[in-house]
C-alpha positions as CSV (number, residue, x, y, z in Angstrom):
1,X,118.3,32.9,167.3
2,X,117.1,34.9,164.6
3,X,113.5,33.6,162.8
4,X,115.0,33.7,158.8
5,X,112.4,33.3,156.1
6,X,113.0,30.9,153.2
7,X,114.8,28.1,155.2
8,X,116.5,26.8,152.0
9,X,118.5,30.2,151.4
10,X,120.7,28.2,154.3
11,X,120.9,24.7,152.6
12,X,121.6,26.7,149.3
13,X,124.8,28.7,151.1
14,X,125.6,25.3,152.7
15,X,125.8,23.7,149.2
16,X,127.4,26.5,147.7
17,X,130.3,25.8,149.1
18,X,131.9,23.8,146.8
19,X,131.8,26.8,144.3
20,X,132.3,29.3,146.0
21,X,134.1,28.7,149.4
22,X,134.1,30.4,152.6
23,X,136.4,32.9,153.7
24,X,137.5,33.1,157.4
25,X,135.2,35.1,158.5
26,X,132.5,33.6,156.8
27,X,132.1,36.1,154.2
28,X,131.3,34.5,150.7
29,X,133.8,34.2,147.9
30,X,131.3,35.5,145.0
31,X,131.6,34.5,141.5
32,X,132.5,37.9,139.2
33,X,133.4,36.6,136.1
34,X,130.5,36.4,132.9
35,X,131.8,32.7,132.8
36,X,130.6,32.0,136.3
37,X,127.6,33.9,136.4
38,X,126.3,31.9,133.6
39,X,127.8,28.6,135.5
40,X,125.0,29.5,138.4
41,X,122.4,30.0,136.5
42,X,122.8,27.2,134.2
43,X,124.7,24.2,136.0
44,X,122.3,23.8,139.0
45,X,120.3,21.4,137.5
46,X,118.5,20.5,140.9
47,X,117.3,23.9,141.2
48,X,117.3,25.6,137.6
49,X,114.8,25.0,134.9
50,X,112.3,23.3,137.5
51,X,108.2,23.9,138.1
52,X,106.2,22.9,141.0
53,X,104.0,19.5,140.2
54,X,101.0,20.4,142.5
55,X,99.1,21.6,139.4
56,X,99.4,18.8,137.8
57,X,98.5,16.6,140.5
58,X,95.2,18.2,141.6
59,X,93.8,19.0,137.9
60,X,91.9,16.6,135.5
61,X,94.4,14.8,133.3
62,X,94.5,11.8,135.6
63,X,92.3,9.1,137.4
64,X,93.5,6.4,139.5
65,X,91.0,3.5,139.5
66,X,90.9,1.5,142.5
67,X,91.6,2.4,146.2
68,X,94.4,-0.4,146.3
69,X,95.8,1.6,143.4
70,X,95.4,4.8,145.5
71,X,97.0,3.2,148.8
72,X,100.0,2.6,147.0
73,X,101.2,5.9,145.8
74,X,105.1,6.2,147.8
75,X,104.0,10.0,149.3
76,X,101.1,11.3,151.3
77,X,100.6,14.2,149.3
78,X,100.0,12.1,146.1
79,X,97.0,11.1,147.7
80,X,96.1,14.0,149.5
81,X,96.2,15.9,146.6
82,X,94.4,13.7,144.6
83,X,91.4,14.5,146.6
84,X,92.0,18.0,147.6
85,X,92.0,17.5,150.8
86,X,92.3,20.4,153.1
87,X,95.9,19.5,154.7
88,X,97.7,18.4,151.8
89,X,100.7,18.0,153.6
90,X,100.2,16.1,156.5
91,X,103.2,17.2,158.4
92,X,105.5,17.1,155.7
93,X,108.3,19.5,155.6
94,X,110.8,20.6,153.0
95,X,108.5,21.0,150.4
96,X,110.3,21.0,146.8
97,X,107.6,22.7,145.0
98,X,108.0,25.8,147.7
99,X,111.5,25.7,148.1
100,X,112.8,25.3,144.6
101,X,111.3,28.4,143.1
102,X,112.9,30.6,145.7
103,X,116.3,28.8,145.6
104,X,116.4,29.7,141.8
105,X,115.1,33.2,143.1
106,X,118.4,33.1,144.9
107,X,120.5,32.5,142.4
108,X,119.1,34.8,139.7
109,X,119.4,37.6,142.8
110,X,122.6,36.4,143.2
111,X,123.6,37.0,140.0
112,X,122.0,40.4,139.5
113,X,123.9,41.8,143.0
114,X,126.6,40.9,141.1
115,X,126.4,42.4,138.2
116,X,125.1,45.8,140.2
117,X,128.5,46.2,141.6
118,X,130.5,45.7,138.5
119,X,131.0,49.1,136.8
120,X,128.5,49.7,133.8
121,X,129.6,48.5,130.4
122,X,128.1,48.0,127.2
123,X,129.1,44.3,127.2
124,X,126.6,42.6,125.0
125,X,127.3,39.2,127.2
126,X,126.4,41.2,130.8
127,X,123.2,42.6,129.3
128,X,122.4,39.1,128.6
129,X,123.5,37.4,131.6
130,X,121.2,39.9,133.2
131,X,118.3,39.6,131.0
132,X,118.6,35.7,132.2
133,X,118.6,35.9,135.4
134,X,115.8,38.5,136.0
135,X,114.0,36.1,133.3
136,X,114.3,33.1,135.9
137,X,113.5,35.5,138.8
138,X,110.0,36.4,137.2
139,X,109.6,32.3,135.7
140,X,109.9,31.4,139.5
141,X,108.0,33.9,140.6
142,X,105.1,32.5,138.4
143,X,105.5,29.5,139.7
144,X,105.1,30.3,143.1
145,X,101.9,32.5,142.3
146,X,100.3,30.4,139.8
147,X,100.7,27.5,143.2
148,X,100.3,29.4,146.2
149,X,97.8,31.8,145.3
150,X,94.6,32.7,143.5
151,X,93.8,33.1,139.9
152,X,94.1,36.9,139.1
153,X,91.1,38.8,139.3
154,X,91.0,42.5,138.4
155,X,88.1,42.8,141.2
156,X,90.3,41.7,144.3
157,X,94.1,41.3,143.1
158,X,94.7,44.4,145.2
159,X,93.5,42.6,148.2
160,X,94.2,38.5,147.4
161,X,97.3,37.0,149.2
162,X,100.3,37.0,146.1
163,X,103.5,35.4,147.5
164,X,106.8,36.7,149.3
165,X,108.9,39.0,146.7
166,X,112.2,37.9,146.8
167,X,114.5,40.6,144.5
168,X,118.0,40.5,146.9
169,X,119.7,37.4,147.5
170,X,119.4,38.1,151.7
171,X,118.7,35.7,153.6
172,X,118.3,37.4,156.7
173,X,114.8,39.4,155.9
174,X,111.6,38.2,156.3
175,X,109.1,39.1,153.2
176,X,105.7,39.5,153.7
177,X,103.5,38.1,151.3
178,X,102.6,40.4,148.3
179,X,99.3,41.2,146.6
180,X,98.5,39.1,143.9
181,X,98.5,42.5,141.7
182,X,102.3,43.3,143.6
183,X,103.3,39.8,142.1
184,X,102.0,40.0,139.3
185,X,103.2,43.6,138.3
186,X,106.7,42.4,139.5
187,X,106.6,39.6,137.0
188,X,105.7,41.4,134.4
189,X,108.6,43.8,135.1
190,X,110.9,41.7,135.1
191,X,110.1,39.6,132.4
192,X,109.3,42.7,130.0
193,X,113.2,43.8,131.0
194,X,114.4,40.3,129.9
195,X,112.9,40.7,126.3
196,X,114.7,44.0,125.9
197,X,118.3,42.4,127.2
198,X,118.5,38.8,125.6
199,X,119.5,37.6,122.9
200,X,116.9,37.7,120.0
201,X,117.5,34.0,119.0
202,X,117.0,30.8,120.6
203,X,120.6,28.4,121.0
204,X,120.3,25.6,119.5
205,X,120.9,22.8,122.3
206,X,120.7,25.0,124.6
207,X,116.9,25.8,125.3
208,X,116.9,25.7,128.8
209,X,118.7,29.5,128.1
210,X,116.0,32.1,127.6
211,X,115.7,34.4,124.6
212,X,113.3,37.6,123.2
213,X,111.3,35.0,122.2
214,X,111.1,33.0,125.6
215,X,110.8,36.2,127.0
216,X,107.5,37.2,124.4
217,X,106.0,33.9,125.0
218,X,106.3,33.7,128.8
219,X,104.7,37.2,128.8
220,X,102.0,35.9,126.5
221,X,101.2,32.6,128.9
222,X,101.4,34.7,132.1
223,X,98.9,37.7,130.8
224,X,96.5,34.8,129.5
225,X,96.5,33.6,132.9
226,X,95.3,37.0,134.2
227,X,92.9,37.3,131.1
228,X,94.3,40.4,129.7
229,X,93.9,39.2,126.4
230,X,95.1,41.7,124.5
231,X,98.3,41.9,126.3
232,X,98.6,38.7,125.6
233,X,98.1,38.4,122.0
234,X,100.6,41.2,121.6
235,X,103.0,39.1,123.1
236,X,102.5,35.7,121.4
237,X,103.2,37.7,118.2
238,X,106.2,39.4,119.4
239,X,107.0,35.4,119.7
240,X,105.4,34.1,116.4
241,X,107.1,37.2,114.7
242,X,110.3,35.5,115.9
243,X,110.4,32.0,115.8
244,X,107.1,30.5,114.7
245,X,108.3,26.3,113.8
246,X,105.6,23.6,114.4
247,X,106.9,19.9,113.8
248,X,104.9,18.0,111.4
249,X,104.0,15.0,113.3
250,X,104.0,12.7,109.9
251,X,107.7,13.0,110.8
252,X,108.0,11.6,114.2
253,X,107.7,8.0,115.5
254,X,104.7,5.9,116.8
255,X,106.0,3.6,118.3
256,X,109.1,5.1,120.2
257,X,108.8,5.7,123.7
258,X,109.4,9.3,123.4
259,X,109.5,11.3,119.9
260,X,110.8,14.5,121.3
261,X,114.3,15.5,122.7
262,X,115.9,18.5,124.5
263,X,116.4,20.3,121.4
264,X,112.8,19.6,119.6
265,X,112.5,22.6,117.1
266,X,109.0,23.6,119.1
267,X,110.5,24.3,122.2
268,X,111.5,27.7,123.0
269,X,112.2,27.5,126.5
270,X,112.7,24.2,128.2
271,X,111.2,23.3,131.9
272,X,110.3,20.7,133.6
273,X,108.8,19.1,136.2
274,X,110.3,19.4,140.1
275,X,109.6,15.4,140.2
276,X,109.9,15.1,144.2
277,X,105.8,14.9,144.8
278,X,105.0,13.5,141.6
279,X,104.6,10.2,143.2
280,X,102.6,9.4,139.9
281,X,105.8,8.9,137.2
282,X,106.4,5.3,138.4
283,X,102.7,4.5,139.3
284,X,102.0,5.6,135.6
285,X,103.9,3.1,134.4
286,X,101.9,0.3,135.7
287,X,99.0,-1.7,134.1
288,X,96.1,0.5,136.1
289,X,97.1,4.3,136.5
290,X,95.4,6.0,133.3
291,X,95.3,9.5,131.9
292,X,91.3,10.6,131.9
293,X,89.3,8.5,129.5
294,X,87.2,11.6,128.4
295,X,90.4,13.3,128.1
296,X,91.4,10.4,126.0
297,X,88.4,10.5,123.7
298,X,89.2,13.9,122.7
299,X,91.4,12.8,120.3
300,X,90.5,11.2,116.8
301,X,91.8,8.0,114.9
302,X,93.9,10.2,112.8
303,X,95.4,12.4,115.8
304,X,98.3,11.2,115.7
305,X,99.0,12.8,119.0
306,X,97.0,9.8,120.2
307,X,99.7,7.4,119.4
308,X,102.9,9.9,120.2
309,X,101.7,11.2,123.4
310,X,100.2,8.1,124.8
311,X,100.3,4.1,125.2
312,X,97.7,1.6,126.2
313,X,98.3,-0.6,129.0
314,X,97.0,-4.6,129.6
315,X,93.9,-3.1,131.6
316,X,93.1,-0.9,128.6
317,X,93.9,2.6,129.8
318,X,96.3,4.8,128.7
319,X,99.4,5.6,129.9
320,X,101.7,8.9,129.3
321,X,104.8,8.8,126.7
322,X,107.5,11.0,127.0
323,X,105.3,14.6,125.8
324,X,107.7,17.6,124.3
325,X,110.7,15.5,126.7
326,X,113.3,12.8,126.1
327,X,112.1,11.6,129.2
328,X,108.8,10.8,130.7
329,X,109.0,14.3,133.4
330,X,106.4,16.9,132.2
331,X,107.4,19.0,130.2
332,X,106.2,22.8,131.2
333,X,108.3,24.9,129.4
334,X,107.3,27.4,126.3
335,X,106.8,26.0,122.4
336,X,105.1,27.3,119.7
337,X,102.1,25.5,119.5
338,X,101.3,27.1,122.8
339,X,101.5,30.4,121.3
340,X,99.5,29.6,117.8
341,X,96.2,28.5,120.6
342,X,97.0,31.8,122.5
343,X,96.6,33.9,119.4
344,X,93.9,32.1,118.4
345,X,92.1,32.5,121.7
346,X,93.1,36.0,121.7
347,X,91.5,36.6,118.1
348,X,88.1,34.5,119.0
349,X,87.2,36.5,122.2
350,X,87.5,39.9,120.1
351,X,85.7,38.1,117.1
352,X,88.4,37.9,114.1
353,X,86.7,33.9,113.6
354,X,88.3,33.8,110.1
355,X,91.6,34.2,111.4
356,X,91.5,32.4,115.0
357,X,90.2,29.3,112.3
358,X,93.5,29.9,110.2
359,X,95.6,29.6,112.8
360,X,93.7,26.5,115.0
361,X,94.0,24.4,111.4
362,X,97.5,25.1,110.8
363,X,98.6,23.7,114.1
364,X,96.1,21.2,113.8
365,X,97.0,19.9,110.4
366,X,100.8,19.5,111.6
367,X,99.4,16.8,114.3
368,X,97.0,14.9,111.6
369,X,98.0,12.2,110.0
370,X,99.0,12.8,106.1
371,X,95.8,12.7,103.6
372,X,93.2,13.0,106.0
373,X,92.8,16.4,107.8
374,X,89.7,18.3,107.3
375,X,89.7,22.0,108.2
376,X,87.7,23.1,111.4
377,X,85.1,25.5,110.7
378,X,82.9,27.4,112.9
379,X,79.7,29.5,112.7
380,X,80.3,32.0,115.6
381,X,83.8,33.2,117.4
382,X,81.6,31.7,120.2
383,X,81.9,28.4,118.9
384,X,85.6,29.2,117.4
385,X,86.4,29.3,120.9
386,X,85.1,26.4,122.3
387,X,87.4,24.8,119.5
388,X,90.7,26.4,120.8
389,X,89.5,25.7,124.1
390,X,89.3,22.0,123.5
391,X,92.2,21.9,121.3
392,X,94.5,23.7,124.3
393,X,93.4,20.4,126.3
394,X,94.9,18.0,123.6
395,X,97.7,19.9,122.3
396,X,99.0,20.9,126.0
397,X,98.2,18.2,128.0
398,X,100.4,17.3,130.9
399,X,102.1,20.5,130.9
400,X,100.6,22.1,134.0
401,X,98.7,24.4,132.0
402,X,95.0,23.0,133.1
403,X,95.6,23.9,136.6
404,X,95.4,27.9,135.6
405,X,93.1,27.0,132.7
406,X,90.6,25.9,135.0
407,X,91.3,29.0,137.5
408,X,90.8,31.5,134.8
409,X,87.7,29.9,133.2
410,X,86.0,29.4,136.2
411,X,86.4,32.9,136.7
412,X,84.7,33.2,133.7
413,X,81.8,31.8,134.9
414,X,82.7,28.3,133.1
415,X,81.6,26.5,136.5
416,X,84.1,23.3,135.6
417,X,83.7,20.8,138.5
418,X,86.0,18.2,138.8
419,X,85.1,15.2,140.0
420,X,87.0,11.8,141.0
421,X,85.4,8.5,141.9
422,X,87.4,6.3,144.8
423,X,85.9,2.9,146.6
424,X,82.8,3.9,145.0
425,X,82.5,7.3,146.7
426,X,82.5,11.1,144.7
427,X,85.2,13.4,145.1
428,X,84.4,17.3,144.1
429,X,86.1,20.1,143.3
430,X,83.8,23.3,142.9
431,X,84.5,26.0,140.7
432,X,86.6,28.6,142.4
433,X,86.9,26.9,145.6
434,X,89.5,28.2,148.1
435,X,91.2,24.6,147.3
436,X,92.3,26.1,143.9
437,X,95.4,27.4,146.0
438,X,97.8,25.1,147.7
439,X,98.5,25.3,151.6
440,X,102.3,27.2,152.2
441,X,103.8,24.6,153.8
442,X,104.0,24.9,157.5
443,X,107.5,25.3,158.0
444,X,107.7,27.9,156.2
445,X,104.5,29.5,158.2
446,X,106.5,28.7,161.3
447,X,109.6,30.3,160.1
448,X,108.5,33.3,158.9
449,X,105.0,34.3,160.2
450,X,103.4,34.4,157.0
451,X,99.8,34.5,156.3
452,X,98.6,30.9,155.6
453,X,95.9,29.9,152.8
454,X,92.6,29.2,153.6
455,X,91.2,26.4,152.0
């Protein structure tokens, strides 16, 4: 029987079938139609518009106070996780944060064979359908790399383990795993092809579709991660040239559970969290699971942040609202404020202060409660950057986006350890320690042959 890499590209065909049938001799019934192609890549809502949630379990957002507390998280990788352990897994199979990326790999690939063997056209609506699908194709990608690999690093990205590039919807080919600068370079491509194909502006109620500017901002997040800074300041104000809308916080409510919706004028490309290891949504709601009191103290009285984004519990720690979602899943897609602290970081590290100032108060004001913001100001672009830094912690908390903070800055020479205290023993995570990059999970090592992380 033949070893097939990607187990799920079977479950996906299996599932499939509703839509799109078998014929006799087993061939699939593919979708042709521009109706139907946008049907797949929008309509799976179990496999579209979904990030892994190991980043968010293993950074600093988080503590869980007691070992009672600990015991009772529902999945063994909660806990493992918490305390990056070496075998995060423990015999679990089917990992979600693994196999969801590459089943919305498939689907974008399955879209683009399509469209390959249609006859070329000048259709306005096919160039866009394609520019979405090739944008999901590099947004998974990310994913997957940003997970399962090492921060980028323009010493060794030649010779670091990237992920398996998936770009045909075959499911009987075994990829090896890619370079991280392979990866990279083909997420760039892609994504760089989806600005020039979709459609300029976002739809409103529909921000799980991408657009230039999704396509601009994702590009700006991604090249940030790699610390090409001036690639990615380019691209946040492709973005900002765009769409550029921050919500004034003045106008939203205190007391609601969640303030936000799907359409929240921010939001330029929505995503969330793949929920199945995030054993930590219902333990958050309880009286003792609390987001990191340091964390916490980086906001002040008049943040109002402080009240939208969180809740205090009985014991006196604080609990996550529903952040840039109408529900309480993480949010992890793109928004604006995400792309003001880019081009402010961007504008720091090559020294315009003045400006990177400008920009950190404007977005900074829109969060402060009415009368009572006072600018930021700064000596040095050194210390103009230790700002935005800080100000990326409270302004994009619980969106994933510590996890490959921490991997770039360390990089850096930052040396952030992260520490967690359990039954009264110390838990650390060194700065770019192999445990930075999850374990593939062993199915698919046994499937495919693949190299494994060492951690």
């Amino acid at each position: 029987m033949k070893k097939i890499s990607i187990l799920f590209y079977l479950l996906v065909l299996i599932s499939c079938t509703k839509k799109l049938e078998l014929k006799p001799e087993s061939s699939l019934v593919v979708p042709s139609s521009i109706k139907d192609l946008e049907s797949l890549l929008e309509n799976n809502n179990a496999v579209m518009n979904l990030t892994p949630s190991l980043a968010q379990l293993s950074a600093d957002e988080y503590f869980i106070p007691s070992q009672t507390d600990f015991l009772s998280l529902r999945n063994v990788t909660g806990r493992t996780t918490y305390l990056w352990e070496k075998d995060i897994f423990q015999g679990q199979t089917q990992i979600t944060d693994w196999l969801t990326p590459y089943k919305a790999i498939f689907y974008a690939n399955s879209v683009l064979g399509v469209l390959e063997q249609q006859p070329g056209s000048n259709d306005p609506a096919k160039a866009i359908v394609k520019g979405w699908a090739l944008f999901v194709r590099a947004y998974s990608h990310y994913a997957l790399v940003s997970t399962f690999s090492k921060a980028f690093d323009t010493q060794t990205s030649t010779t670091d383990l990237g992920i398996p590039i998936k770009l045909n919807a075959g499911i009987d080919q075994i990829e090896p795993r890619a370079s991280v600068q392979q990866t990279y370079e083909q997420i760039i491509r892609d994504a760089t092809q989806s600005a020039e194909l979709l459609q300029q502006d976002i739809i409103p109620g529909k921000r799980n579709r991408p657009s230039k500017v999704a396509a601009y901002a994702f590009l700006a997040r991604v090249y940030l991660s790699m610390r090409q800074y001036p690639q990615a300041e380019e691209n946040a104000d492709k973005a900002l040239a765009l769409y550029s809308v921050l919500t004034d916080f003045n106008n939203l409510s205190l007391t609601a559970f969640g303030a936000f919706d799907y359409n929240s004028v921010e939001t330029i490309y929505f995503s969330e969290m793949n929920l199945s290891l995030y054993t930590q949504t219902a333990a958050f709601n309880s009286v003792v699971y609390g987001v990191d009191p340091e964390l916490i103290g980086l906001y002040s009285s008049n943040d109002l942040r402080l009240p939208i984004y969180f809740r205090q519990n009985a014991a006196g720690n604080y609990n996550p609202k529903a952040i840039n979602n109408i529900s309480q899943i993480p949010f992890t897609g793109l928004a604006t404020d995400e792309m003001y602290l880019i081009k402010a970081e961007c504008l720091a590290r090559r020294s315009e202060k003045d400006q990177a100032l400008t920009l950190l108060n404007t977005l900074i004001q829109s969060r402060t409660q009415t009368g009572t913001f006072l600018p930021r100001t700064a000596e040095s672009p050194q210390e103009t950057l230790e700002l935005i830094l800080t100000e990326r912690r409270k302004a994009l908390v619980w969106r994933s986006l510590r996890w490959t903070d921490l991997k770039r800055l360390n990089l850096e020479g930052r040396n952030i350890v992260l520490t967690r205290v359990l039954n009264g023993q110390n838990y650390t995570l060194e700065p770019n320690s192999p445990k930075y990059v999850m374990p593939i999970p062993d199915d698919e090592i046994v499937l495919s042959g693949i190299t494994q992380n060492m951690r």
